[in-house]
Structure formats: structure tokens, C-alpha cells
SEFIZA-3560 file (N, C-alpha, C; in Angstrom, 3 decimals):
REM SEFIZA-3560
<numar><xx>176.747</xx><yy>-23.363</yy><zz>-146.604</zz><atom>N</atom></numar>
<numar><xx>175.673</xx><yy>-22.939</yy><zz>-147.463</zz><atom>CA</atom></numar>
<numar><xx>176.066</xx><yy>-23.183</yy><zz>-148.917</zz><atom>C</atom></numar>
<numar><xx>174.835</xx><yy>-23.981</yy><zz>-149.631</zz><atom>N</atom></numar>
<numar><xx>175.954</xx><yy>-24.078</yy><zz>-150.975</zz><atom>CA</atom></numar>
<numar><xx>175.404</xx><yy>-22.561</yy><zz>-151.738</zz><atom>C</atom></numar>
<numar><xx>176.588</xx><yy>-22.782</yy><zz>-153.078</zz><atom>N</atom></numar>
<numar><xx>176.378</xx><yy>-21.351</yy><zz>-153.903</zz><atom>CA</atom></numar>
<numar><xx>175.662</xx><yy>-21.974</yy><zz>-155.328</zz><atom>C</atom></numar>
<numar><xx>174.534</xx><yy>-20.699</yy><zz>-155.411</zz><atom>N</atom></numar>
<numar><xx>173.632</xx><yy>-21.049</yy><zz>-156.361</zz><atom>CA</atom></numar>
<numar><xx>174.477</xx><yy>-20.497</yy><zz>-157.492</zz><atom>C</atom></numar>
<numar><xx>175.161</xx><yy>-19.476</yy><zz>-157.658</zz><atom>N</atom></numar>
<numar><xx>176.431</xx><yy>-19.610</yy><zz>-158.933</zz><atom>CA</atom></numar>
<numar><xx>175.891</xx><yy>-17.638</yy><zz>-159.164</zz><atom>C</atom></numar>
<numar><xx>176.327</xx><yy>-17.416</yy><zz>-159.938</zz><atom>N</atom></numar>
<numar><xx>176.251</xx><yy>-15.720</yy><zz>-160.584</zz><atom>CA</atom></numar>
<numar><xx>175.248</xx><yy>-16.029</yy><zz>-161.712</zz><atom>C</atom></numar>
<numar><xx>174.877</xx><yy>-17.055</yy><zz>-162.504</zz><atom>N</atom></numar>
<numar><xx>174.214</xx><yy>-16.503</yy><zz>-163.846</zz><atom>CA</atom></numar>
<numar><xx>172.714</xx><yy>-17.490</yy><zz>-163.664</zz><atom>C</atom></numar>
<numar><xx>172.078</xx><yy>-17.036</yy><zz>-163.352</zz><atom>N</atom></numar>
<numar><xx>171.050</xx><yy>-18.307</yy><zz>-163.271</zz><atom>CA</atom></numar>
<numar><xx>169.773</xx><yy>-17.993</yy><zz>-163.984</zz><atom>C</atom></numar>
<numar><xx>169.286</xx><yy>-19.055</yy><zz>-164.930</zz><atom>N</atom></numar>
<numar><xx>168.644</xx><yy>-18.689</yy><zz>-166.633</zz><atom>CA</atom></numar>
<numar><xx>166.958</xx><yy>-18.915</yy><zz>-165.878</zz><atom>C</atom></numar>
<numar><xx>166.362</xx><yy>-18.234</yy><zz>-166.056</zz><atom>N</atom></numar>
<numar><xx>164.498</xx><yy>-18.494</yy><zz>-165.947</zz><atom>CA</atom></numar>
<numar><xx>164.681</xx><yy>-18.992</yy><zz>-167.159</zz><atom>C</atom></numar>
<numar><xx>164.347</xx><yy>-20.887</yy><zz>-167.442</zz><atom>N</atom></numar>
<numar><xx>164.149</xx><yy>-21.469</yy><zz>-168.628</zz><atom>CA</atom></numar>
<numar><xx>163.115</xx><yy>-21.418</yy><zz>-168.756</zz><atom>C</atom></numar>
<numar><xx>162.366</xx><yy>-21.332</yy><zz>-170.054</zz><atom>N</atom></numar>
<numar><xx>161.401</xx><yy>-21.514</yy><zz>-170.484</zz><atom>CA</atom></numar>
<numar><xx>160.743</xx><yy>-22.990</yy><zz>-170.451</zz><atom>C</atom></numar>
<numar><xx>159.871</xx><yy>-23.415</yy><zz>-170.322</zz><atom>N</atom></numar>
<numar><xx>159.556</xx><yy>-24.752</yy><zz>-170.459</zz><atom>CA</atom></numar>
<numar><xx>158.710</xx><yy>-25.144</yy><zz>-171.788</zz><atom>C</atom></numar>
<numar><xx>159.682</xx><yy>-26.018</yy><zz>-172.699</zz><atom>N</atom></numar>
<numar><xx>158.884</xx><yy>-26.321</yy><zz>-174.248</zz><atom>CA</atom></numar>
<numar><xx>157.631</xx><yy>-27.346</yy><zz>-173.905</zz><atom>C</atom></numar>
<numar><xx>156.898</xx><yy>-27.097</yy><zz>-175.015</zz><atom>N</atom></numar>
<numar><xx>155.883</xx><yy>-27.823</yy><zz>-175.379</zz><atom>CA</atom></numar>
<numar><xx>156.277</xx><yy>-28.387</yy><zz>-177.022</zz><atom>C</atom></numar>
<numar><xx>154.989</xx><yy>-29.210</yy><zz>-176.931</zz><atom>N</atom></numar>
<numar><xx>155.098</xx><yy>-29.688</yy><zz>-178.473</zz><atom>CA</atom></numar>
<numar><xx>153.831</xx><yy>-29.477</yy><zz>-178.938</zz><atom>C</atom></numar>
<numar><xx>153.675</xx><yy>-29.779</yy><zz>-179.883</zz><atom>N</atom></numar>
<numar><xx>152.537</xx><yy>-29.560</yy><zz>-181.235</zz><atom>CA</atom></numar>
<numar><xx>151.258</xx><yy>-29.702</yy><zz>-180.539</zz><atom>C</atom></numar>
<numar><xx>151.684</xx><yy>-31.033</yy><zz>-179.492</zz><atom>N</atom></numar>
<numar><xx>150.357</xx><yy>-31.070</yy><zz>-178.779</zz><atom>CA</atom></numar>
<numar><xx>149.812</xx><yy>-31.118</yy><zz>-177.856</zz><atom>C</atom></numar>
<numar><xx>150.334</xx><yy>-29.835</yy><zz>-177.404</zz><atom>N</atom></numar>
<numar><xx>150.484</xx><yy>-28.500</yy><zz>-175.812</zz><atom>CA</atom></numar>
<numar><xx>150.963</xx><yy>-29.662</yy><zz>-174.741</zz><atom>C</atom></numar>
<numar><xx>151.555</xx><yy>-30.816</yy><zz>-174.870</zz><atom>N</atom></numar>
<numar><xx>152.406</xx><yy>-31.569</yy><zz>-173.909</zz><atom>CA</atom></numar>
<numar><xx>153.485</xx><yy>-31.101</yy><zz>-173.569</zz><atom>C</atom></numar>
<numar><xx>153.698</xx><yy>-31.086</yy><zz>-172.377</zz><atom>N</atom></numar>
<numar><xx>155.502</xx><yy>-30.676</yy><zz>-171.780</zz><atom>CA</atom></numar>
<numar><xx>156.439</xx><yy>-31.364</yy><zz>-172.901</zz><atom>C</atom></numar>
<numar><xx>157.201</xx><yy>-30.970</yy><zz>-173.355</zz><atom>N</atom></numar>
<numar><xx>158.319</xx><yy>-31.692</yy><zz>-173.960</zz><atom>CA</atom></numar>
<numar><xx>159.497</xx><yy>-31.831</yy><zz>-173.475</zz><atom>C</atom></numar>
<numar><xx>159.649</xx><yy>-33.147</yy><zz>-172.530</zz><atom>N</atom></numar>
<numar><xx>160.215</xx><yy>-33.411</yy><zz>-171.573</zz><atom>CA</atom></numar>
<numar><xx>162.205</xx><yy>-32.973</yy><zz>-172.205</zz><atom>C</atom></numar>
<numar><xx>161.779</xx><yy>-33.946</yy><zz>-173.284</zz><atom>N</atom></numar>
<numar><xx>163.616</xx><yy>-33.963</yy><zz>-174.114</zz><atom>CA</atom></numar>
<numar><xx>163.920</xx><yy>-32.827</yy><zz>-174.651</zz><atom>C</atom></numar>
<numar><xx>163.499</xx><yy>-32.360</yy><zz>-174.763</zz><atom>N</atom></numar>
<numar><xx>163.605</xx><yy>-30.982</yy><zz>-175.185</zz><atom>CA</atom></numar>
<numar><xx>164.280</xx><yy>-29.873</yy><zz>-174.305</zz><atom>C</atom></numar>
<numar><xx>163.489</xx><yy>-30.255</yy><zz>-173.193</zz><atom>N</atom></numar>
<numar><xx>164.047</xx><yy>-29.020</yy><zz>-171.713</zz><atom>CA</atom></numar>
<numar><xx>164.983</xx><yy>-29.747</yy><zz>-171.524</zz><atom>C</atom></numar>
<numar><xx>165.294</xx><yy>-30.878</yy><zz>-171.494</zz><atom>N</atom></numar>
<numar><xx>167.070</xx><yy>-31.951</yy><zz>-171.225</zz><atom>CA</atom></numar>
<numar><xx>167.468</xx><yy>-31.127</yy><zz>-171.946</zz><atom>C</atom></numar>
<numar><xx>167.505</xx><yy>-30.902</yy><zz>-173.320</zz><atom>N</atom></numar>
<numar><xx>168.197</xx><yy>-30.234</yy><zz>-174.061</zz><atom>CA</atom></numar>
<numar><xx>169.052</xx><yy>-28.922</yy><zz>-174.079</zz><atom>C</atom></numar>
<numar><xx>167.763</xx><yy>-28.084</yy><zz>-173.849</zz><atom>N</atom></numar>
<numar><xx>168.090</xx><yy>-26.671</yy><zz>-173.691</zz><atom>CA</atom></numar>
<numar><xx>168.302</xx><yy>-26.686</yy><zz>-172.350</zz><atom>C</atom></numar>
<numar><xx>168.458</xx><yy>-27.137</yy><zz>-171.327</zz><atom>N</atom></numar>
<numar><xx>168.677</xx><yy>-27.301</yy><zz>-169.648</zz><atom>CA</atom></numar>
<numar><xx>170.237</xx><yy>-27.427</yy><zz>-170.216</zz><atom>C</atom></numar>
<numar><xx>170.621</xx><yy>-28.206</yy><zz>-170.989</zz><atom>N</atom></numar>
<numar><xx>172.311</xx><yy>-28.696</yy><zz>-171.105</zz><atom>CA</atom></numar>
<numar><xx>172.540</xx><yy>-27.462</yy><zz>-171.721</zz><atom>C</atom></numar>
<numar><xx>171.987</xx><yy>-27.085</yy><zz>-172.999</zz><atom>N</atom></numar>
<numar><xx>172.363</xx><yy>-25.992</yy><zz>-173.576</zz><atom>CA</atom></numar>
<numar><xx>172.849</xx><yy>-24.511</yy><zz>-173.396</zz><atom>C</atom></numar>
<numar><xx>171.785</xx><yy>-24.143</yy><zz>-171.997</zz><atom>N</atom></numar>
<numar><xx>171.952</xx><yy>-23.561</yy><zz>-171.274</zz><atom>CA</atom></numar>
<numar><xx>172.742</xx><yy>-23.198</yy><zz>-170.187</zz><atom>C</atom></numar>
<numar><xx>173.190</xx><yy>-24.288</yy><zz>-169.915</zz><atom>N</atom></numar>
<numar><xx>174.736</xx><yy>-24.990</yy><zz>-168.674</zz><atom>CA</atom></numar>
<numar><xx>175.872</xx><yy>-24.691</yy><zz>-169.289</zz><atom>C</atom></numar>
<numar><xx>175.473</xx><yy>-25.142</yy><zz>-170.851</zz><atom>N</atom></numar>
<numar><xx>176.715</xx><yy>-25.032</yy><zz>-171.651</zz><atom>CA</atom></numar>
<numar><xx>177.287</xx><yy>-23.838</yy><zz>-172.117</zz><atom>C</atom></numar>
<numar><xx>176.431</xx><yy>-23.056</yy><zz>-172.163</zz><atom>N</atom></numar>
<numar><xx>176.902</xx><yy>-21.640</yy><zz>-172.457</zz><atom>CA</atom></numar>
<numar><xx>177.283</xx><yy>-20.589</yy><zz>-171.834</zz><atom>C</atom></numar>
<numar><xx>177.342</xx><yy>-21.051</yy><zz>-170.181</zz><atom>N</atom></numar>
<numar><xx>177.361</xx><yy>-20.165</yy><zz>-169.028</zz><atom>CA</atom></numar>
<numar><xx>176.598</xx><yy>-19.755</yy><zz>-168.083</zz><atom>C</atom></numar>
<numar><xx>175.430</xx><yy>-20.446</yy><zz>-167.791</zz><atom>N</atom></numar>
<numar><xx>174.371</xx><yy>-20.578</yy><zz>-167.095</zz><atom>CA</atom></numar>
<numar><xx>174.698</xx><yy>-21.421</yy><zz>-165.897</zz><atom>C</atom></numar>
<numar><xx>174.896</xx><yy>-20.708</yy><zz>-164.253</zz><atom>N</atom></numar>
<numar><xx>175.326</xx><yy>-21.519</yy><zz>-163.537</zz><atom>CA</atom></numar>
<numar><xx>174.622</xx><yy>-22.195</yy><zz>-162.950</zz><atom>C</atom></numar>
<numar><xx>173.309</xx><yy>-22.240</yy><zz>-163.444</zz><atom>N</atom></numar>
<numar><xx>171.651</xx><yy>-22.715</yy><zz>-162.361</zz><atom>CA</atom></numar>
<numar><xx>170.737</xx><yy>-22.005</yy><zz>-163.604</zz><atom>C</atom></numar>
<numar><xx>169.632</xx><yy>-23.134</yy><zz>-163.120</zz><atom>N</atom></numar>
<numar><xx>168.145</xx><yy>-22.862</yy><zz>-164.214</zz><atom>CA</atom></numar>
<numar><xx>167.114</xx><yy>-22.575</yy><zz>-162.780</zz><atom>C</atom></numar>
<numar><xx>165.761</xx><yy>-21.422</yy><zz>-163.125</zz><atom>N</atom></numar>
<numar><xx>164.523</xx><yy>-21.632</yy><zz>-162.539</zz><atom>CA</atom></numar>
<numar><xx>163.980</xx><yy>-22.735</yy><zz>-163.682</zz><atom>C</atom></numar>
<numar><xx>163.687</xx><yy>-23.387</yy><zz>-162.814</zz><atom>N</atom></numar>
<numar><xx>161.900</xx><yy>-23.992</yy><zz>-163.806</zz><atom>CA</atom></numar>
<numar><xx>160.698</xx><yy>-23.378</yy><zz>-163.338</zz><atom>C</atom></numar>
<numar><xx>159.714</xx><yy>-23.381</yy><zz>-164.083</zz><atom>N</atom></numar>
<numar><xx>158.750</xx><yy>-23.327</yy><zz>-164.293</zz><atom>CA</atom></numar>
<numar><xx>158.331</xx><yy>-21.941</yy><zz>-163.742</zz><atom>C</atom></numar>
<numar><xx>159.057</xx><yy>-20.708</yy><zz>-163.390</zz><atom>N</atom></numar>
<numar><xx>158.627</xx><yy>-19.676</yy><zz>-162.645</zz><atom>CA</atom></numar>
<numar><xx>157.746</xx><yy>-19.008</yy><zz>-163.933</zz><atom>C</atom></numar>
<numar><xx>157.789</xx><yy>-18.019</yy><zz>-164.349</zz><atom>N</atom></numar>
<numar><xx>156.983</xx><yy>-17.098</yy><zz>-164.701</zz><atom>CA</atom></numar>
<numar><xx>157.270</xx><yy>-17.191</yy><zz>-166.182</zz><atom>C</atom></numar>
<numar><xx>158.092</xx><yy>-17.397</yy><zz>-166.119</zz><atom>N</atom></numar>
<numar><xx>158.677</xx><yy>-17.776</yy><zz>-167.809</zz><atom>CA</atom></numar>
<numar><xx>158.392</xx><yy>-19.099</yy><zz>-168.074</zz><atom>C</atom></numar>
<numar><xx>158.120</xx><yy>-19.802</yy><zz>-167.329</zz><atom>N</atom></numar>
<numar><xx>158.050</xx><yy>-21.300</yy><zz>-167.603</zz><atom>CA</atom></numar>
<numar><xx>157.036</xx><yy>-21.907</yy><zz>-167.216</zz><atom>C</atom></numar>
<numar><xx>156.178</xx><yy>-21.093</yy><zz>-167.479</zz><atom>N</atom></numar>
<numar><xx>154.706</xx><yy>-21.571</yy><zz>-167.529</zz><atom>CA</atom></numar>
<numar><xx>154.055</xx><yy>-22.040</yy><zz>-166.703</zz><atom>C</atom></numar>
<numar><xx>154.344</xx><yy>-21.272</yy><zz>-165.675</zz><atom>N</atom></numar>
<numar><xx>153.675</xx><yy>-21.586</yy><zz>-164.248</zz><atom>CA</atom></numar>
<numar><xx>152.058</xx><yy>-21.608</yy><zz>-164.045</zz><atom>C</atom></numar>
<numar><xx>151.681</xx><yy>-21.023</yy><zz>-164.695</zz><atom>N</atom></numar>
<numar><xx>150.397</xx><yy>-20.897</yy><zz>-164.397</zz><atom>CA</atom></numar>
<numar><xx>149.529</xx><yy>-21.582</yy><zz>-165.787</zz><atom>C</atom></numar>
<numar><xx>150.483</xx><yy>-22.186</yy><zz>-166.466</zz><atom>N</atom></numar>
<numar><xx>149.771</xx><yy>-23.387</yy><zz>-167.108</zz><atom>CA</atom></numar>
<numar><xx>150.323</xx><yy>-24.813</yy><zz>-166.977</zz><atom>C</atom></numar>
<numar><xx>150.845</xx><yy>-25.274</yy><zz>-166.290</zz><atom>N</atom></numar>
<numar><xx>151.376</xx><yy>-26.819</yy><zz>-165.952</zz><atom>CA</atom></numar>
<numar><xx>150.272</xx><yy>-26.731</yy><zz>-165.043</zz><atom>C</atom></numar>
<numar><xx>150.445</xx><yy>-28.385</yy><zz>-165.096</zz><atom>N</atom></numar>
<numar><xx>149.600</xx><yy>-29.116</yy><zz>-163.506</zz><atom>CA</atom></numar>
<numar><xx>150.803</xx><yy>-29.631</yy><zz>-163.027</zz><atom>C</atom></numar>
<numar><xx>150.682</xx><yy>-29.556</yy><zz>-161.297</zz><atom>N</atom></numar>
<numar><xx>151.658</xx><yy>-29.822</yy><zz>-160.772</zz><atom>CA</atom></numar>
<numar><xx>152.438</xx><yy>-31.192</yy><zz>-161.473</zz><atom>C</atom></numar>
<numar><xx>151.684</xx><yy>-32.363</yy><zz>-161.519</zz><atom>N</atom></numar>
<numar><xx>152.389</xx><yy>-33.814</yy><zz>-162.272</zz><atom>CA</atom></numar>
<numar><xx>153.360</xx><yy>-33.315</yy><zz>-162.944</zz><atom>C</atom></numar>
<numar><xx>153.054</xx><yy>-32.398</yy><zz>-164.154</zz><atom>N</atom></numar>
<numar><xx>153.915</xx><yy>-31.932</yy><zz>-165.500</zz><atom>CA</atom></numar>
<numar><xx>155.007</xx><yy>-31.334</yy><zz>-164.726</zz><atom>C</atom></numar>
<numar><xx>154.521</xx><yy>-30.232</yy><zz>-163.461</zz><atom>N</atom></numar>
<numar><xx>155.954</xx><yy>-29.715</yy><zz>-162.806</zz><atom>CA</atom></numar>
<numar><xx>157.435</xx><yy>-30.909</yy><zz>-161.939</zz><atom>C</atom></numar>
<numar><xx>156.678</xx><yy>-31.547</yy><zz>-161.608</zz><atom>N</atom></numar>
<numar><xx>157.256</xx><yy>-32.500</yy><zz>-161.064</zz><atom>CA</atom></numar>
<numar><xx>158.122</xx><yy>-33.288</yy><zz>-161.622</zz><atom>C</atom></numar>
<numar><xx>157.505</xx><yy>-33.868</yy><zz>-163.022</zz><atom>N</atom></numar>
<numar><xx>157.911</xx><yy>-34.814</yy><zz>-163.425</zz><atom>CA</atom></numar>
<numar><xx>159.406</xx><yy>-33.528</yy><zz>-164.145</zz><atom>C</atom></numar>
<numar><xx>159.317</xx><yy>-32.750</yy><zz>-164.682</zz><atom>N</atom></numar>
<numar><xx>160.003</xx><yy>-32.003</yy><zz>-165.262</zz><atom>CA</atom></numar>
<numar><xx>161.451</xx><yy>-31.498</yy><zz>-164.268</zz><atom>C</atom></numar>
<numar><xx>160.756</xx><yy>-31.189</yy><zz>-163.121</zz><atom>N</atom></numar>
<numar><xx>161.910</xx><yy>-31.073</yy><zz>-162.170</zz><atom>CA</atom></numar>
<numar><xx>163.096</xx><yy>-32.201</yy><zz>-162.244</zz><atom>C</atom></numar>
<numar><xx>161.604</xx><yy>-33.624</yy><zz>-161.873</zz><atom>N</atom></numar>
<numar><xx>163.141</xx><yy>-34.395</yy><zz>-161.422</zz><atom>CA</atom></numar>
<numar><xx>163.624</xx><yy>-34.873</yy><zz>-162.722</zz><atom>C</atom></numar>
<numar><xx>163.369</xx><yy>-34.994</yy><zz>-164.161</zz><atom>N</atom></numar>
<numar><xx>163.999</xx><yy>-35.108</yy><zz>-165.427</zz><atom>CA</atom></numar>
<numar><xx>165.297</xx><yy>-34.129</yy><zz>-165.616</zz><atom>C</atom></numar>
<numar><xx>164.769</xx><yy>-32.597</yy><zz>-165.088</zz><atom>N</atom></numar>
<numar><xx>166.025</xx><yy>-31.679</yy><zz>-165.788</zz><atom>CA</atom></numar>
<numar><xx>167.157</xx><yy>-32.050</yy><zz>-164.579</zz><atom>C</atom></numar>
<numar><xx>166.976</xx><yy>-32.232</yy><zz>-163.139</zz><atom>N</atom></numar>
<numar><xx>168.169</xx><yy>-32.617</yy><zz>-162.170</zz><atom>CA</atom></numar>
<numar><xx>168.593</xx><yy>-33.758</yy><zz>-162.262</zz><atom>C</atom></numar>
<numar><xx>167.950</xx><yy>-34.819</yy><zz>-162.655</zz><atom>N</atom></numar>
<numar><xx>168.553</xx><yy>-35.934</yy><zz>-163.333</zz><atom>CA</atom></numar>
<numar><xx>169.618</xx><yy>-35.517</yy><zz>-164.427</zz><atom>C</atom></numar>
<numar><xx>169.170</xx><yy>-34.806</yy><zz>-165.298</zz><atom>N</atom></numar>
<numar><xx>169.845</xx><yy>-34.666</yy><zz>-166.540</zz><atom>CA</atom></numar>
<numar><xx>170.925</xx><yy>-34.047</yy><zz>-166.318</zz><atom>C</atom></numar>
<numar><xx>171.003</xx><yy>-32.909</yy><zz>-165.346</zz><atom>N</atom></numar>
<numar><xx>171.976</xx><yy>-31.883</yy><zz>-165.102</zz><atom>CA</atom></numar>
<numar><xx>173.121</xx><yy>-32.310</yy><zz>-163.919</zz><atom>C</atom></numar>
<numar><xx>172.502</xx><yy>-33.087</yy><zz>-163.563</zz><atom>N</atom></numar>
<numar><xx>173.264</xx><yy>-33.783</yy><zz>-161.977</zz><atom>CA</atom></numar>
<numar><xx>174.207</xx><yy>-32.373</yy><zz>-161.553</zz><atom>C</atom></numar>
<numar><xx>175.496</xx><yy>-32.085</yy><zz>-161.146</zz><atom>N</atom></numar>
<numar><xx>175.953</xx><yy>-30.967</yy><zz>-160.523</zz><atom>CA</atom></numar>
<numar><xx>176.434</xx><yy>-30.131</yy><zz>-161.726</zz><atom>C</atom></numar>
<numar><xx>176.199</xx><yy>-30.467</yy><zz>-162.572</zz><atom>N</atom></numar>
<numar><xx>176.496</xx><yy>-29.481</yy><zz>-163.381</zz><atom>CA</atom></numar>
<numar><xx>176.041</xx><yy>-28.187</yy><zz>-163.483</zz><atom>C</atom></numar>
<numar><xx>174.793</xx><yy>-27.881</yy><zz>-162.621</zz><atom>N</atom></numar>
<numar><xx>174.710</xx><yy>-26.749</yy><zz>-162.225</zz><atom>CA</atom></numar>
<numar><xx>173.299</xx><yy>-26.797</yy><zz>-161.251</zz><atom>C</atom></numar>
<numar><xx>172.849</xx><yy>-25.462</yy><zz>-160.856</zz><atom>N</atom></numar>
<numar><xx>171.700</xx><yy>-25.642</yy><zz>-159.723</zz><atom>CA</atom></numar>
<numar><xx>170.686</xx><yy>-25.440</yy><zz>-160.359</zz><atom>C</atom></numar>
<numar><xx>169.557</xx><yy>-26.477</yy><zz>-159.769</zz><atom>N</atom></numar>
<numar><xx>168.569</xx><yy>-26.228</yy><zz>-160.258</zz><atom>CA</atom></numar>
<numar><xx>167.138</xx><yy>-25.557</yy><zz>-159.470</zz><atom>C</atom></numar>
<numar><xx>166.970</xx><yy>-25.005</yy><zz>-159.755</zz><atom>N</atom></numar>
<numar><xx>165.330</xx><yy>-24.158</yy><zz>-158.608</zz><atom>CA</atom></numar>
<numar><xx>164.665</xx><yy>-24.471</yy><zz>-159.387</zz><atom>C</atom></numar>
<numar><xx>163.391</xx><yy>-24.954</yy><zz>-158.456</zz><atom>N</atom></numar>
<numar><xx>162.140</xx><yy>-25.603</yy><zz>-158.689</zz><atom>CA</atom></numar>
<numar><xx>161.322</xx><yy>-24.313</yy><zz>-158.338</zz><atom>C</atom></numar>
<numar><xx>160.659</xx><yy>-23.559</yy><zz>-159.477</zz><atom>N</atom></numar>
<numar><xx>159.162</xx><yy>-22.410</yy><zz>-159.116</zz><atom>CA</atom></numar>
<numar><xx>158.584</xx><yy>-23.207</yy><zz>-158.587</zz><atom>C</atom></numar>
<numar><xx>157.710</xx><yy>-22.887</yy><zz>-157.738</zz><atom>N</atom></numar>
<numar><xx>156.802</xx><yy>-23.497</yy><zz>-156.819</zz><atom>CA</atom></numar>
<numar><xx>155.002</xx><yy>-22.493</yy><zz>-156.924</zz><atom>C</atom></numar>
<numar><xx>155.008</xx><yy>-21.562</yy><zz>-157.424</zz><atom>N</atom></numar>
<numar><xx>154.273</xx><yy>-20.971</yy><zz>-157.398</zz><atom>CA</atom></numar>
<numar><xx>153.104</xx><yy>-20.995</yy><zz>-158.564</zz><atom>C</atom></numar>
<numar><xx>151.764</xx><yy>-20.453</yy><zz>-158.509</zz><atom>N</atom></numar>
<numar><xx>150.965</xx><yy>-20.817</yy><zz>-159.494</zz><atom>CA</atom></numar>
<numar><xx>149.869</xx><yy>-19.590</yy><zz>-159.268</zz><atom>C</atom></numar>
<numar><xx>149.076</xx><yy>-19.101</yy><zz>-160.075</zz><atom>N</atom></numar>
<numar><xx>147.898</xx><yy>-18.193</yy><zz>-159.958</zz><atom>CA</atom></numar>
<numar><xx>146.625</xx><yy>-19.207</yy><zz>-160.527</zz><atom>C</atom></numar>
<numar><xx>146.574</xx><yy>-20.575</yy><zz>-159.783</zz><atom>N</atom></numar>
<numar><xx>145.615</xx><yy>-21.491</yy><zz>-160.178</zz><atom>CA</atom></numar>
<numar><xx>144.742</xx><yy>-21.369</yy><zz>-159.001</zz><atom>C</atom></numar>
<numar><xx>143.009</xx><yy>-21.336</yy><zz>-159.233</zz><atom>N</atom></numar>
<numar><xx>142.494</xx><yy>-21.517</yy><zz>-158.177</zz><atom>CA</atom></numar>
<numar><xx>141.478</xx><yy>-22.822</yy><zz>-157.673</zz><atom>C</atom></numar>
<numar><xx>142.328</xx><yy>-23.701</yy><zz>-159.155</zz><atom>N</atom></numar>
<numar><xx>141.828</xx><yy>-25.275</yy><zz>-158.958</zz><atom>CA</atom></numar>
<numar><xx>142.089</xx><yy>-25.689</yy><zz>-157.615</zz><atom>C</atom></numar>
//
């Protein structure tokens, strides 16, 4: 079974000026976050704007921050939404 680690951060997911995901940004603070003692990130749960992404934006964001992070730590994908599109 692998180990999801002791400290694991609900990241926030940035936007920019013009309410777009800001993809480099979450690279950023995803590393930033690793870097400071964070042994695993949620995306997009409740803090991360779950219930305003469209899935595409979740997706694409997932596989950007596990790209970015490769084992440097775990990553969980929120899966959940209060959308009734």
C-alpha cells in the first residue's frame, strides 16, 4: 500500500485576472508547498474550487501539477462538485 505521507496541503487553485486557471502558478505553489514540508497536495477539493472549475480545467490541472511534482510528493485529485450541469 503506498503512504500518502503525514502533512498533506488542500491547495488552493490560482486564477488570474481573467478568472482562468493559472496553470504556472499552481506548478509553483504545488513546488512551494513540497518545499516546505507538505508530503502530498488535494486539488481542487473544497478549497480549490471545486464547485467552480469545469471538469477540462480539473483535469488539465491534475495532470500539470503530477507532471510537475513527479514523486516528490502525493498528489489527490478532488473528484467532487455541487454542479447540477
Amino acid at each position: 500500500m503506498k503512504t500518502l505521507g503525514r502533512l498533506i496541503t488542500a491547495m488552493v487553485t490560482p486564477f488570474g485576472e481573467d478568472g482562468a486557471v493559472d496553470y504556472e502558478q499552481a506548478k509553483r505553489l504545488a513546488l512551494g508547498l513540497l518545499g516546505s514540508g507538505s508530503d502530498g497536495l488535494v486539488l481542487v477539493g473544497t478549497t480549490g474550487e471545486s464547485p467552480t472549475t469545469l471538469r477540462h480545467e480539473e483535469l488539465k490541472l491534475f495532470a500539470e501539477i503530477k507532471s510537475t511534482v513527479g514523486k516528490k510528493g502525493t498528489v489527490i485529485a478532488g473528484t467532487g462538485s455541487n454542479s447540477t450541469a
